[in-house]
C-alpha positions as CSV (number, residue, x, y, z in Angstrom):
1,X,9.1,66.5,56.1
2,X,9.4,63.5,54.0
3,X,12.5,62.5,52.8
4,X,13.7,59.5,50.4
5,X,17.1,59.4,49.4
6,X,18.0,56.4,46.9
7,X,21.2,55.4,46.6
8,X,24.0,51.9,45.2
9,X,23.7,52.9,41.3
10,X,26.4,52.9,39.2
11,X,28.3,51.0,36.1
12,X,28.0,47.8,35.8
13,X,28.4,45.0,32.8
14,X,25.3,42.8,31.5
15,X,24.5,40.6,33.7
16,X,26.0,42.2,36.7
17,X,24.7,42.8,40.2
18,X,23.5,45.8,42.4
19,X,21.8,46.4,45.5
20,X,20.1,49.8,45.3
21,X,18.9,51.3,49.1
22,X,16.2,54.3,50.0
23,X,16.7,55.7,53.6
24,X,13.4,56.8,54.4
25,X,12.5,59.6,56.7
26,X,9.8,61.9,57.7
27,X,7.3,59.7,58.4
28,X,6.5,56.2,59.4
29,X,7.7,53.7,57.0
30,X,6.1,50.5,58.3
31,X,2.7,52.4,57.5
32,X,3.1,52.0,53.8
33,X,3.6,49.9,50.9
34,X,6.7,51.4,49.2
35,X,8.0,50.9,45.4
36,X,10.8,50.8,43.6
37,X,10.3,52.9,40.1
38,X,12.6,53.9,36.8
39,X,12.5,55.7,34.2
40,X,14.8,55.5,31.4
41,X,15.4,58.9,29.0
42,X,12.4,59.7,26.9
43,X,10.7,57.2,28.6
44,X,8.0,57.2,31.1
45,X,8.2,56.4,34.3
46,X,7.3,53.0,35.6
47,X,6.7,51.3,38.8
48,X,9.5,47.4,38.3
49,X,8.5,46.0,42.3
50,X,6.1,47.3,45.7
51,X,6.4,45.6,48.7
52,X,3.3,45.3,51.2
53,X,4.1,47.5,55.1
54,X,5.8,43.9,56.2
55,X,7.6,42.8,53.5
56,X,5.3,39.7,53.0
57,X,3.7,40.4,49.7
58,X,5.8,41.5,46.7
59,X,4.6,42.3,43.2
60,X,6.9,42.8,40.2
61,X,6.8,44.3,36.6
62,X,7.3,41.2,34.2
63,X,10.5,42.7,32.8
64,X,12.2,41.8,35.8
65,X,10.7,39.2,37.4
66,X,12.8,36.4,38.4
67,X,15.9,38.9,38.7
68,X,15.1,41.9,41.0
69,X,14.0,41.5,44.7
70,X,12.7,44.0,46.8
71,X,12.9,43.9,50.3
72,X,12.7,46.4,53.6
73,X,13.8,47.1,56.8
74,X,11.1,48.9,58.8
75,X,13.6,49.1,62.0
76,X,16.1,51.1,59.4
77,X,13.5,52.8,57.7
78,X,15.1,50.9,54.7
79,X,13.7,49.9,51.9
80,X,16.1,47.9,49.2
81,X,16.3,46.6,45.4
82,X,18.5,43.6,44.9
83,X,19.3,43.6,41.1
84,X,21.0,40.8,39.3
85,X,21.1,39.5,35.6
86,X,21.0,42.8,34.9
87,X,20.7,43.9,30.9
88,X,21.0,46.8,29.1
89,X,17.7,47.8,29.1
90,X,17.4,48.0,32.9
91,X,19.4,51.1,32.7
92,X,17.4,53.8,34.4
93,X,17.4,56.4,37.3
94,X,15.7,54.4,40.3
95,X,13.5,55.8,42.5
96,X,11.5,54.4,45.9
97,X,8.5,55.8,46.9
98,X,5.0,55.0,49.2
99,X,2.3,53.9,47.6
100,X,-1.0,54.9,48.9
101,X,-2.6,52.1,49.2
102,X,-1.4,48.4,47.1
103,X,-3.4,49.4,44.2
104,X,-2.8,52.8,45.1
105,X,-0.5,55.6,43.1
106,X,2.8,57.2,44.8
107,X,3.8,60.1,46.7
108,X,4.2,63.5,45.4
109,X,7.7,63.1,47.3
110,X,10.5,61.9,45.0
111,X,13.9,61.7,45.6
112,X,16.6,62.3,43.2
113,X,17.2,58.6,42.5
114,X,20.2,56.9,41.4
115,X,21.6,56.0,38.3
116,X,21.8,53.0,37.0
117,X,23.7,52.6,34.4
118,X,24.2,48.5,32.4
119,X,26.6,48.2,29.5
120,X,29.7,46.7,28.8
């Protein structure tokens, strides 16, 4: 059974730092590209960084480029989000997931994410 379990939210000021974590079970992680996600209330949900099944290719959304870095763990079926500069509008419930393929959509198998939460 697949399992994702986010966690490393919380409340933190403008320009701030966190380092979010999904423990990934279930299946094989080095097998798949994995994202990070968020969605914000009343907003849609939207994919910010996916990283390739060694960690050597990285993509990210443009509205947090330069500040957020995703990286895994294969041997700890870990799969992290190192957030810093972080703004107002990065406040969001965060969610990892497998891709299918690069290109590819995720899983049907969310977890329940973790808050984050930027304001001062």
């Amino acid at each position: 059974q697949v399992q994702l379990v986010e966690s490393g939210g919380g409340l933190v000021q403008p320009g701030g730092s966190l380092r979010l974590s999904c423990v990934a079970s279930g299946f094989t992680l080095k097998t798949y590209v994995m994202g990070w996600y968020r969605q914000a209330p009343g907003k849609e949900r939207e994919r910010v960084a996916r990283i390739e099944n060694f960690g050597v290719g990285t993509n990210y959304a443009e509205s947090v480029k330069g500040r957020f870095k995703i990286s895994r763990d294969n041997v700890k079926n870990t799969v992290y989000l190192q957030m810093n500069s972080l703004k107002p509008e990065d406040t969001a419930m965060y969610y990892c997931n497998m891709l299918t393929s690069w290109n590819g959509d995720p899983s049907d198998s969310w977890g329940q994410g973790t808050q984050v939460t930027v304001s001062s």
